[in-house]
C-alpha positions as a Markdown table, in Angstrom:
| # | Residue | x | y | z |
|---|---|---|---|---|
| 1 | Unk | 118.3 | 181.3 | -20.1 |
| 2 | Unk | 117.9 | 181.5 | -16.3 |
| 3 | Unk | 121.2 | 181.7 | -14.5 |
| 4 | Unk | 120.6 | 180.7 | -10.9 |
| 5 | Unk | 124.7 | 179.9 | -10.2 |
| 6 | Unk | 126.0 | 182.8 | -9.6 |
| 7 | Unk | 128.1 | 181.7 | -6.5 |
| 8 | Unk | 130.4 | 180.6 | -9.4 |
| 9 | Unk | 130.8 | 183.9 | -10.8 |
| 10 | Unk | 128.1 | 186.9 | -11.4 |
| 11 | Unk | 128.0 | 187.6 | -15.3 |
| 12 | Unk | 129.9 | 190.5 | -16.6 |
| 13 | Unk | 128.1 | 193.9 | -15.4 |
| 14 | Unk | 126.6 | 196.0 | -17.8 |
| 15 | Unk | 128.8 | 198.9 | -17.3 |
| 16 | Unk | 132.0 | 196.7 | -17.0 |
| 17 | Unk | 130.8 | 196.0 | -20.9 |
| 18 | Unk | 130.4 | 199.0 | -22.1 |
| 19 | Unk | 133.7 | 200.3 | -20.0 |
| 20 | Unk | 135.9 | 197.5 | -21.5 |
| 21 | Unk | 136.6 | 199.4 | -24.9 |
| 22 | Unk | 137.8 | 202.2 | -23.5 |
| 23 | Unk | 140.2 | 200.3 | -20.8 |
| 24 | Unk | 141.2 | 198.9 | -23.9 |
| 25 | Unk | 143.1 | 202.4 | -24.3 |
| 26 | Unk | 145.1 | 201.8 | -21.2 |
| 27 | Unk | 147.5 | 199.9 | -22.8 |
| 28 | Unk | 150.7 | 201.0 | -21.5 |
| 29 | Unk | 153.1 | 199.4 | -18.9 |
| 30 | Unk | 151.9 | 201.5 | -15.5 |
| 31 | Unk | 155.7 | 200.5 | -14.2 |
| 32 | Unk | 156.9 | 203.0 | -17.0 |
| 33 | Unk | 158.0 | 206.5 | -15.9 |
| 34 | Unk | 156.1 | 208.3 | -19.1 |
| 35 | Unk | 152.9 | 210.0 | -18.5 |
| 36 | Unk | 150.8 | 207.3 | -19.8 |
| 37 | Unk | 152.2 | 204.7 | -17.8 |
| 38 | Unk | 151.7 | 207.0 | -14.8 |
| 39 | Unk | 147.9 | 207.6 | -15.6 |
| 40 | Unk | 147.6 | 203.7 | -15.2 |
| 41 | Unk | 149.4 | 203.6 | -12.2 |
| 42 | Unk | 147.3 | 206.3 | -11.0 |
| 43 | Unk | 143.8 | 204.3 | -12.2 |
| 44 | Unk | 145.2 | 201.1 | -10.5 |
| 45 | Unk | 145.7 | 202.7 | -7.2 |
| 46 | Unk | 142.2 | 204.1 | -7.4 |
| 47 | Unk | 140.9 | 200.5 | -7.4 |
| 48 | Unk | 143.3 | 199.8 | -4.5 |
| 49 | Unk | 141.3 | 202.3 | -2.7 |
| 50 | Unk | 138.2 | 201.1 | -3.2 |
| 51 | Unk | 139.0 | 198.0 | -2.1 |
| 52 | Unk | 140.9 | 198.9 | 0.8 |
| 53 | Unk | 137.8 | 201.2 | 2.1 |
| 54 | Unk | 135.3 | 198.4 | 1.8 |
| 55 | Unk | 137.4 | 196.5 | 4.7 |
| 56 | Unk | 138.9 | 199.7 | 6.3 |
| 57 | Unk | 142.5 | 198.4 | 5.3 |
| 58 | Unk | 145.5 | 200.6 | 3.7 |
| 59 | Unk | 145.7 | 200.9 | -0.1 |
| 60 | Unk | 149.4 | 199.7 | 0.1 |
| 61 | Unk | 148.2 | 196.6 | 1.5 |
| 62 | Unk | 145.7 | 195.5 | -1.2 |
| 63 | Unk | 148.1 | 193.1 | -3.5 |
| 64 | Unk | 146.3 | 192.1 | -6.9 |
| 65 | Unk | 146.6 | 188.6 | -7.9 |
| 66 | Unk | 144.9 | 186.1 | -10.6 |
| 67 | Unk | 141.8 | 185.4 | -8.4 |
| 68 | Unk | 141.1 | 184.3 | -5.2 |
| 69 | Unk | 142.9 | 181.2 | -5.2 |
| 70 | Unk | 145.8 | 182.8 | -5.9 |
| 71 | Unk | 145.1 | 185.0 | -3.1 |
| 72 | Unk | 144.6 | 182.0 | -0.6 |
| 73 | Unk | 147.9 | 180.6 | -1.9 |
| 74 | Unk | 149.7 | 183.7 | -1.4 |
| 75 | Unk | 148.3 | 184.1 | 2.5 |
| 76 | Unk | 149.2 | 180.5 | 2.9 |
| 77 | Unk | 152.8 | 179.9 | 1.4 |
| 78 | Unk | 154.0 | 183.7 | 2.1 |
| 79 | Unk | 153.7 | 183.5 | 6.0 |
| 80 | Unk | 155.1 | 179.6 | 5.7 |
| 81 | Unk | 157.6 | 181.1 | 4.0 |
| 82 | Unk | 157.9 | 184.1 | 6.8 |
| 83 | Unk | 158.2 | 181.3 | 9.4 |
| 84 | Unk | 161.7 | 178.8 | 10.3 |
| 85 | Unk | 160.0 | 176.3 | 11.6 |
| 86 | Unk | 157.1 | 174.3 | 11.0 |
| 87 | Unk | 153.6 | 175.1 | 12.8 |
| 88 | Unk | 150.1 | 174.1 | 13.7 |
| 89 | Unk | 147.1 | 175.4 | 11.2 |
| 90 | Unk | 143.6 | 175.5 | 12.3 |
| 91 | Unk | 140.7 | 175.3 | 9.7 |
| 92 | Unk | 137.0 | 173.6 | 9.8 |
| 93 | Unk | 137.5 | 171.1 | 7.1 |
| 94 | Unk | 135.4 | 172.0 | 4.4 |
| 95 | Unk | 136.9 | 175.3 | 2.5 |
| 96 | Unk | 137.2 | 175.6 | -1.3 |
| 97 | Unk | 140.1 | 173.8 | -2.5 |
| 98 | Unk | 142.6 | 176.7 | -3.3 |
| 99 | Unk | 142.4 | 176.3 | 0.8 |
| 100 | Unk | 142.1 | 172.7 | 1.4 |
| 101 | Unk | 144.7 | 171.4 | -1.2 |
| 102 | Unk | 147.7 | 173.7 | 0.0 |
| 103 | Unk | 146.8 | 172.5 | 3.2 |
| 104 | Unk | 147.2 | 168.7 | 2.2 |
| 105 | Unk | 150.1 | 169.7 | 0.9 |
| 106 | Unk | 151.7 | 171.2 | 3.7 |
| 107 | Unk | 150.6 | 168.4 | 6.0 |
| 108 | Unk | 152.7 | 166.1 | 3.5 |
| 109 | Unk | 155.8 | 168.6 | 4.7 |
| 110 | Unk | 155.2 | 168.0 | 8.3 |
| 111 | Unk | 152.7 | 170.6 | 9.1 |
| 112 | Unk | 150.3 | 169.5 | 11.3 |
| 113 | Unk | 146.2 | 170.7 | 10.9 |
| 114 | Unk | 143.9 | 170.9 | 13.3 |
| 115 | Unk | 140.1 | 170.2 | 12.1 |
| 116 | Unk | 138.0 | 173.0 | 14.1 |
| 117 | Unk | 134.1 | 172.0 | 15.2 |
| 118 | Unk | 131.8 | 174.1 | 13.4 |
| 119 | Unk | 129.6 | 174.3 | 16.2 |
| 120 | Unk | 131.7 | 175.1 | 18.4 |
| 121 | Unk | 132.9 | 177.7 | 16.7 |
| 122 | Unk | 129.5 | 179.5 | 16.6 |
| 123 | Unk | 128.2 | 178.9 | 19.5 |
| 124 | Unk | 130.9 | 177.7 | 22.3 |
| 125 | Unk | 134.2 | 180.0 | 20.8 |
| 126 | Unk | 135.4 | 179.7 | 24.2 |
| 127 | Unk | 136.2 | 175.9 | 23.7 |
| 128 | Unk | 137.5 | 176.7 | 20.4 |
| 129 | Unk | 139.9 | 179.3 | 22.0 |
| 130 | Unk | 141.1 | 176.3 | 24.4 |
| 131 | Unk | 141.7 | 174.3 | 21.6 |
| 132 | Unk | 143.8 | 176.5 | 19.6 |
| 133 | Unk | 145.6 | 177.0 | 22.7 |
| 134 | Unk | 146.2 | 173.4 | 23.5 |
| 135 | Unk | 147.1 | 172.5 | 19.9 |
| 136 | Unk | 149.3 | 175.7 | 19.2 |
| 137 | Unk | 147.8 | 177.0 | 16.4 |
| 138 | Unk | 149.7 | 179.9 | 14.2 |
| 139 | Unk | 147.6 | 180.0 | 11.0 |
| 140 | Unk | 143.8 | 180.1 | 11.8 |
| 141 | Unk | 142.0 | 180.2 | 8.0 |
| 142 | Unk | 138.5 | 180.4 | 7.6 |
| 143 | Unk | 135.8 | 180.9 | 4.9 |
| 144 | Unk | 133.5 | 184.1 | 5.5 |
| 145 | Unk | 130.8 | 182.0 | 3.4 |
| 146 | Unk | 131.0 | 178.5 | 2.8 |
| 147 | Unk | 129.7 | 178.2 | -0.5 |
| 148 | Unk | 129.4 | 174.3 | -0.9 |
| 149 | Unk | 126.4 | 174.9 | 1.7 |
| 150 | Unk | 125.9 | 178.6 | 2.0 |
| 151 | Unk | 126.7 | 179.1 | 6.3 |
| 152 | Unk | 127.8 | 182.4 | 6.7 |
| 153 | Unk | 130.0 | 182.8 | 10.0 |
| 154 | Unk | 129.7 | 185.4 | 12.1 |
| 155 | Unk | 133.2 | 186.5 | 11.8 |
| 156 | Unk | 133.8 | 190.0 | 13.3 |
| 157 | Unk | 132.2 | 188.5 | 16.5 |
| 158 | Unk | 134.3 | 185.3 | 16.0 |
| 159 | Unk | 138.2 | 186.6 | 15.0 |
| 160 | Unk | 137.4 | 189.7 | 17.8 |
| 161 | Unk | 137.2 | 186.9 | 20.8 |
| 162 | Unk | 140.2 | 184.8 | 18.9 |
| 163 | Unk | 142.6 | 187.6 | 18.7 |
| 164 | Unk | 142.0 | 189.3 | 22.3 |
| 165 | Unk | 142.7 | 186.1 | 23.9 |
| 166 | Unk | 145.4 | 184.4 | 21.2 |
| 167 | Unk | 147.2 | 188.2 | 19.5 |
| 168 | Unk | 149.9 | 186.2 | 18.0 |
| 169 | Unk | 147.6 | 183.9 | 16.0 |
| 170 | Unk | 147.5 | 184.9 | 12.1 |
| 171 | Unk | 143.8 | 184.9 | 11.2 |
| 172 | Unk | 143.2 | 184.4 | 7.1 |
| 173 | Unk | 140.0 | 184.9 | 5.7 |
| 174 | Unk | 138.3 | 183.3 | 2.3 |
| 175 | Unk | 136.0 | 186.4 | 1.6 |
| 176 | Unk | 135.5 | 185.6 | -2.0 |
| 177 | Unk | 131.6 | 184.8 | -1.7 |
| 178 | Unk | 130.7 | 187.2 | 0.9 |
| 179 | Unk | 132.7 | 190.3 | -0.8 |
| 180 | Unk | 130.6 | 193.1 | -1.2 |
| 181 | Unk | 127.8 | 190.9 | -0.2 |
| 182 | Unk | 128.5 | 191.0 | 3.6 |
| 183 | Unk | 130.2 | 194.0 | 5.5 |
| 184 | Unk | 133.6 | 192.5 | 6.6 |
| 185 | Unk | 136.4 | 194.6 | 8.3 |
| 186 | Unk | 140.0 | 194.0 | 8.9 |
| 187 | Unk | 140.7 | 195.1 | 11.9 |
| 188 | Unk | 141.2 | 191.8 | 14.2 |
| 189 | Unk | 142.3 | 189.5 | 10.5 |
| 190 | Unk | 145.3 | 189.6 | 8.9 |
| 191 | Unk | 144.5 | 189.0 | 5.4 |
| 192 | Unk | 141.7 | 188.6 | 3.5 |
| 193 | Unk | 140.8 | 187.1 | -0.1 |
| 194 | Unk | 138.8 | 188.4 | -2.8 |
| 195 | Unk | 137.5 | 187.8 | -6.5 |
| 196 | Unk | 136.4 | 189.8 | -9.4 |
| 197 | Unk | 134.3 | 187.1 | -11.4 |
| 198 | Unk | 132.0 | 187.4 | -7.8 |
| 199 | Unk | 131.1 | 190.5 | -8.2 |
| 200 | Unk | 130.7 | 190.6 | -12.0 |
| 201 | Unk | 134.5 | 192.3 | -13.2 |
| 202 | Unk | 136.2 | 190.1 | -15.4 |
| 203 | Unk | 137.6 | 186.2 | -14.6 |
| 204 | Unk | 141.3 | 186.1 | -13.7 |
| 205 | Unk | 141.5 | 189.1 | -11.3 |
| 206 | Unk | 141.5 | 189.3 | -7.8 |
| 207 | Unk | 143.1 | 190.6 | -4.3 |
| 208 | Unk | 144.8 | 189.7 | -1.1 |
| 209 | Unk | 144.2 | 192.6 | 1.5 |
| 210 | Unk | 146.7 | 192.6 | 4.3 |
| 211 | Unk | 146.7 | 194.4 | 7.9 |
| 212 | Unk | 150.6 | 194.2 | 7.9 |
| 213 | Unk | 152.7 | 193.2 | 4.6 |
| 214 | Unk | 155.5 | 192.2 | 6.8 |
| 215 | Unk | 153.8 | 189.2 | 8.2 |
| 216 | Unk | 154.2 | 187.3 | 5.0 |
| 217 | Unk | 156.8 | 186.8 | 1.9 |
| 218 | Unk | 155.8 | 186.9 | -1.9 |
| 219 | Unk | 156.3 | 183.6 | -3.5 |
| 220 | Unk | 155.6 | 185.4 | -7.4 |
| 221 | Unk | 158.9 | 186.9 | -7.4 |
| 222 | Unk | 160.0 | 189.7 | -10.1 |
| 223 | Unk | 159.5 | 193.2 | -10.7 |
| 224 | Unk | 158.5 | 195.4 | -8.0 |
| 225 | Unk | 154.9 | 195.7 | -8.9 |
| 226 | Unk | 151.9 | 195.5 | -6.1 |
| 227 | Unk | 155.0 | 196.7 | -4.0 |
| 228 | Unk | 157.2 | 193.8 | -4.5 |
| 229 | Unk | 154.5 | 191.4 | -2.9 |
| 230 | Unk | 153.5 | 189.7 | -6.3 |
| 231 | Unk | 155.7 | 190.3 | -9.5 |
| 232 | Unk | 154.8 | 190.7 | -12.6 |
| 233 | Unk | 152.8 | 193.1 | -14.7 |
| 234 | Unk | 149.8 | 194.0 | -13.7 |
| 235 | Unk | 146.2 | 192.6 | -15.2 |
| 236 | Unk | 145.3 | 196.7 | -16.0 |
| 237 | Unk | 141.8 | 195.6 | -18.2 |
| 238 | Unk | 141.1 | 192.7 | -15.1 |
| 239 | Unk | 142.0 | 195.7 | -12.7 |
| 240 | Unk | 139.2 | 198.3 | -13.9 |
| 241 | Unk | 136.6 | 196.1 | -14.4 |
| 242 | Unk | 137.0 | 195.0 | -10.9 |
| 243 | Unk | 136.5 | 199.3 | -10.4 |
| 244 | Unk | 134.3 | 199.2 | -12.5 |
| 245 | Unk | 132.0 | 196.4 | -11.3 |
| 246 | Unk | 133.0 | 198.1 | -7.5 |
| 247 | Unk | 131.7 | 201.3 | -8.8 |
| 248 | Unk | 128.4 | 199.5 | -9.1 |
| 249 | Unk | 128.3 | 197.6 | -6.0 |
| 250 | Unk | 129.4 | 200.9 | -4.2 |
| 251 | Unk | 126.1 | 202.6 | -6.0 |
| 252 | Unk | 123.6 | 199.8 | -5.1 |
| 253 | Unk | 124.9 | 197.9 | -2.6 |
| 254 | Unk | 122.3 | 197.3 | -0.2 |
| 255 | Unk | 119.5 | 197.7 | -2.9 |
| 256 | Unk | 121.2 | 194.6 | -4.8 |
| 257 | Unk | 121.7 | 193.0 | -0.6 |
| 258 | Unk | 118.0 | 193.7 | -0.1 |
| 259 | Unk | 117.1 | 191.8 | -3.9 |
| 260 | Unk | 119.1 | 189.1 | -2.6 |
| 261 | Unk | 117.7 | 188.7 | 0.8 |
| 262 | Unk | 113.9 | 188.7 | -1.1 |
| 263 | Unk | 115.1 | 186.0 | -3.5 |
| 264 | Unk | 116.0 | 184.2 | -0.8 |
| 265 | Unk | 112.8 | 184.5 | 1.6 |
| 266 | Unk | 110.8 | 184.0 | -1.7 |
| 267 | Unk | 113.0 | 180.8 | -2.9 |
| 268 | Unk | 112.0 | 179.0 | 0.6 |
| 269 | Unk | 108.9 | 179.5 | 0.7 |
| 270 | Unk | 108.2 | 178.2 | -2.3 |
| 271 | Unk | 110.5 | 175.6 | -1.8 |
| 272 | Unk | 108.1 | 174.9 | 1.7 |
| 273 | Unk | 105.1 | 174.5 | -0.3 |
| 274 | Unk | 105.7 | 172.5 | -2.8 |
| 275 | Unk | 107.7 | 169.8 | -0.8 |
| 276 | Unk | 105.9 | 170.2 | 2.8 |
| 277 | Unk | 104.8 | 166.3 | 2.1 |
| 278 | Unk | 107.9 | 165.1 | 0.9 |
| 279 | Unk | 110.6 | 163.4 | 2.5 |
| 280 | Unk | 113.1 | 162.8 | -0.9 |
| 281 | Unk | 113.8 | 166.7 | -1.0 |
| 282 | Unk | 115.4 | 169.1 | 1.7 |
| 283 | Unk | 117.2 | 172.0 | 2.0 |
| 284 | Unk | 120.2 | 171.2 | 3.6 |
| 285 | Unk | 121.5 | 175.2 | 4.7 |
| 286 | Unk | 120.8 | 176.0 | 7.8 |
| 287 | Unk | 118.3 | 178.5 | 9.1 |
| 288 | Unk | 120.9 | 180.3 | 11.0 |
| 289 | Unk | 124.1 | 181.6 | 10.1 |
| 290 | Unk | 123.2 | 181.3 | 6.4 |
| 291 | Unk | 124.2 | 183.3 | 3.8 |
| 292 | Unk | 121.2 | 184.7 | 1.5 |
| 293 | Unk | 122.4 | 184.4 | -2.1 |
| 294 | Unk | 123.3 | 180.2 | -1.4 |
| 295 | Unk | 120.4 | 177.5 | -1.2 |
| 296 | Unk | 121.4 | 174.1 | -0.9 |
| 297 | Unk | 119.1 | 171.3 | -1.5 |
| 298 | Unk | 119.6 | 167.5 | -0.6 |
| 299 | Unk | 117.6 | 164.6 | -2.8 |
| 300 | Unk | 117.6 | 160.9 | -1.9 |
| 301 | Unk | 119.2 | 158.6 | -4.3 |
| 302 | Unk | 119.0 | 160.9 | -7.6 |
| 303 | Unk | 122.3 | 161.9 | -8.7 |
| 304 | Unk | 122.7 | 165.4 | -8.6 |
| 305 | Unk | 124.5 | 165.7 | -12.2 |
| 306 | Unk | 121.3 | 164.4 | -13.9 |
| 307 | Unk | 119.0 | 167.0 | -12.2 |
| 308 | Unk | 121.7 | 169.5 | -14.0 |
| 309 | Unk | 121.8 | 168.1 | -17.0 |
| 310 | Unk | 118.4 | 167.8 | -17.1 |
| 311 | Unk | 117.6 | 171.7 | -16.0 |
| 312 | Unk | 120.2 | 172.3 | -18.6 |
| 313 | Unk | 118.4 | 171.2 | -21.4 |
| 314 | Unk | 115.9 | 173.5 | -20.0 |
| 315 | Unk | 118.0 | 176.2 | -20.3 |
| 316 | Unk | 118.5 | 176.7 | -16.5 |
| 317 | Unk | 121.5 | 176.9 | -15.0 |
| 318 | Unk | 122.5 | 175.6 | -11.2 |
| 319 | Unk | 125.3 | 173.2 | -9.7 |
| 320 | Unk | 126.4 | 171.1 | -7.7 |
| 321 | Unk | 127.9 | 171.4 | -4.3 |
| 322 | Unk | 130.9 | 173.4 | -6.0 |
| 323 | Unk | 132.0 | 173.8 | -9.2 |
| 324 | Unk | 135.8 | 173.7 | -8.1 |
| 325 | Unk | 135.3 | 169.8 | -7.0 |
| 326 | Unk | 136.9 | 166.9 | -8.2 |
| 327 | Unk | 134.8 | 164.1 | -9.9 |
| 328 | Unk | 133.1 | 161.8 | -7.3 |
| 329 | Unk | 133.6 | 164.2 | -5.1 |
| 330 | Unk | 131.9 | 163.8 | -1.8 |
| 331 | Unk | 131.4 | 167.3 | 0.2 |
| 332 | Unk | 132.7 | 167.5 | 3.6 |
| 333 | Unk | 129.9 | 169.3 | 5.1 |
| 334 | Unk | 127.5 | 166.5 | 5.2 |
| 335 | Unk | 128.5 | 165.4 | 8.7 |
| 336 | Unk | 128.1 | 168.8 | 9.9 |
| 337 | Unk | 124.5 | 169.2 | 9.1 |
| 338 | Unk | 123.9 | 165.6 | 10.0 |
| 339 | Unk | 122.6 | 164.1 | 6.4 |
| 340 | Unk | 121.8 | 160.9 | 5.7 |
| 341 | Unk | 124.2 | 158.8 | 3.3 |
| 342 | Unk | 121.3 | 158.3 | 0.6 |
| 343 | Unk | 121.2 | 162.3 | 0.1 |
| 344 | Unk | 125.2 | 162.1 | -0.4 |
| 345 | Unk | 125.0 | 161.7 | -4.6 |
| 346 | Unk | 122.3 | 164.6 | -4.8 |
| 347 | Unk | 123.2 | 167.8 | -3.6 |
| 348 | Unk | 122.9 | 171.0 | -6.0 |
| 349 | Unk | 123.1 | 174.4 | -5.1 |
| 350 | Unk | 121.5 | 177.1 | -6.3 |
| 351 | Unk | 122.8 | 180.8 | -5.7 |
| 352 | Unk | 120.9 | 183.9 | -6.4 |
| 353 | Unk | 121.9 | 187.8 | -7.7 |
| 354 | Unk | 120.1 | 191.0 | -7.6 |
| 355 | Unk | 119.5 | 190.5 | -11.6 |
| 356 | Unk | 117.5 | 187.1 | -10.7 |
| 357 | Unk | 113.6 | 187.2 | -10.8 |
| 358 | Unk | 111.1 | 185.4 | -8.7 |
| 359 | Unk | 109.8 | 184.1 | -11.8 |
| 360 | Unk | 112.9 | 182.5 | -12.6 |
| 361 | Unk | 112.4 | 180.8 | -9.4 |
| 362 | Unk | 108.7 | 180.0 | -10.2 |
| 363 | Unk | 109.8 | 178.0 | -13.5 |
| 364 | Unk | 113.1 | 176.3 | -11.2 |
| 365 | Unk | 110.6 | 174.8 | -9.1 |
| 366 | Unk | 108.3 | 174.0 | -12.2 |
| 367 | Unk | 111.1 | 172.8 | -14.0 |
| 368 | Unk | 112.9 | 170.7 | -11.0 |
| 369 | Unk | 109.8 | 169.0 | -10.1 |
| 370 | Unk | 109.9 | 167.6 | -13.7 |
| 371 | Unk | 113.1 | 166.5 | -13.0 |
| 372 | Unk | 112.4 | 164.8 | -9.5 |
| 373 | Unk | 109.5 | 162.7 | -11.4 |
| 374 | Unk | 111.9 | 161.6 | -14.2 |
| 375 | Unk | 114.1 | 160.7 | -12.1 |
């Protein structure tokens, strides 16, 4: 089986396997006052500091949640619920839907949003800046990697102009594809989101890191666990995979970026080769600003779901666009990167780990060109 969607979630590591027996010892409540509670607690907060290093934040401000969409929700509702009155919000229009869909529903309670130009937000910021003045926007979110179409901003350079000229604006950030990936710090964003199941820990465990816990409210409310920012007990065996699967990151990081990057390289240059004559086929992310473990490719009037289906039954795995979409879903990048309406129904991504293989790529290609004919 050749997994090539791994923007979706890296399979389990290895070592967060063979670790999960033994976490299966820490079975205790870590809000008990006993010793076995407190040798949880103490195992918990490790992972809190691993996390909080890797974006030069404070341990107390790393607040587990259920994923990164409960993360997003938590940034998004906890400062509406910080604020009196209703504000402007500031996003670029096509975000996963844990961002999008609270959104929509906040513009259905008279918020108003404010649909950012991706262009201008990598190369002119300074009419972006005049915008976000002229509109009044209080809630800037953005994605660090889009995944429908793999752009990658540039967002140290980006949220540094942004804050120096606008302090007051609250800058949230969608790190979930880029974590560990991509070096990302805190220091000019005020909260930032993050996922286990990226980075191969378990499904159903993630984080929200904060500069400041007072600029938001918890909308979990309960016990005083993740210091009263998100009740309820904590997910202890999602909690040390995610160490354990950090420990591995933190071991092989840029041996596992480098992998990626040659993946990449190879992946379009074969792609270059074998479709240099032919105009029903294109790669649709950019050649700047992208990120390197996301390929999107275009194809005129094939829909993209038989091309899966198809590489399925092959025993290879990609996607579409995103696996979080509705049916009939229609992406909202496509204007950005200027794509004909024919392409629309075929997009499919295909996102690369450092436990891919070039060869994997080699029989993709074979394997998709087989598909292309059939259909």
């Amino acid at each position: 089986m050749i997994y090539l969607d791994n923007a979706s979630g890296i399979p389990l590591l290895n070592e967060v396997k063979e670790n999960i027996n033994n976490n299966l010892d820490y079975c205790y409540n870590p809000s008990a006052s006993y010793s076995k509670g407190q040798l949880i607690t103490s195992e918990i907060y490790k992972t809190r500091e691993i996390i909080a290093n890797t974006f030069n934040a404070n341990p107390n401000n790393v607040i587990f949640t259920s994923g990164a969409t409960e993360a997003n929700n938590l940034a998004i509702f906890g400062y509406k619920q910080k604020r009196e009155n209703r504000y402007n919000i500031g996003y670029l229009g096509f975000e996963h839907n844990s961002v999008i869909k609270p959104l929509k529903y906040l513009k259905k309670q008279g918020y108003k949003l404010v649909k950012l130009s991706y262009n201008d937000i990598v190369n002119d910021i300074d009419k972006v800046i005049e915008e976000l003045k002229r509109k009044d926007i209080s809630f800037l979110i953005l994605n660090h990697i889009y995944s429908g179409i793999g752009i990658l901003l540039p967002l140290e350079k980006i949220v540094k102009v942004i804050k120096n000229e606008i302090p007051r604006i609250y800058i949230h950030i969608d790190a979930a594809q880029s974590f560990m990936k991509v070096d990302l710090k805190i220091n000019n964003i005020d909260s930032i989101s993050v996922s286990g199941h990226k980075i191969g820990a378990l499904q159903g465990i993630g984080a929200l890191i904060l500069k400041n816990n007072q600029l938001i409210s918890p909308f979990i409310i309960g016990g005083k666990q993740n210091f009263s920012m998100r009740g309820g007990t904590e997910n202890i065996l999602g909690i040390l995979s995610f160490r354990d699967a950090l420990g591995v990151w933190n071991n092989n990081k840029e041996n596992f970026r480098k992998k990626i990057f040659d993946l990449n390289i190879y992946f379009r240059k074969q792609f270059e080769a074998i479709f240099a004559n032919n105009n029903k086929v294109k790669i649709i992310t950019p050649n700047i600003h992208y990120s390197n473990n996301i390929v999107t490719i275009a194809m005129k009037d094939i829909l993209s779901e038989h091309v899966i289906r198809y590489l399925d039954e092959e025993n290879i795995m990609i996607s579409s666009s995103s696996t979080c979409s509705d049916l009939n879903y229609i992406p909202p990048f496509l204007n950005t990167v200027n794509l004909e309406k024919y392409f629309y129904n075929g997009i499919i991504r295909i996102s690369f780990s450092a436990f891919n293989k070039r060869e994997q790529i080699d029989t993709f290609f074979n394997k998709f060109k087989g598909a292309l004919e059939y259909f």
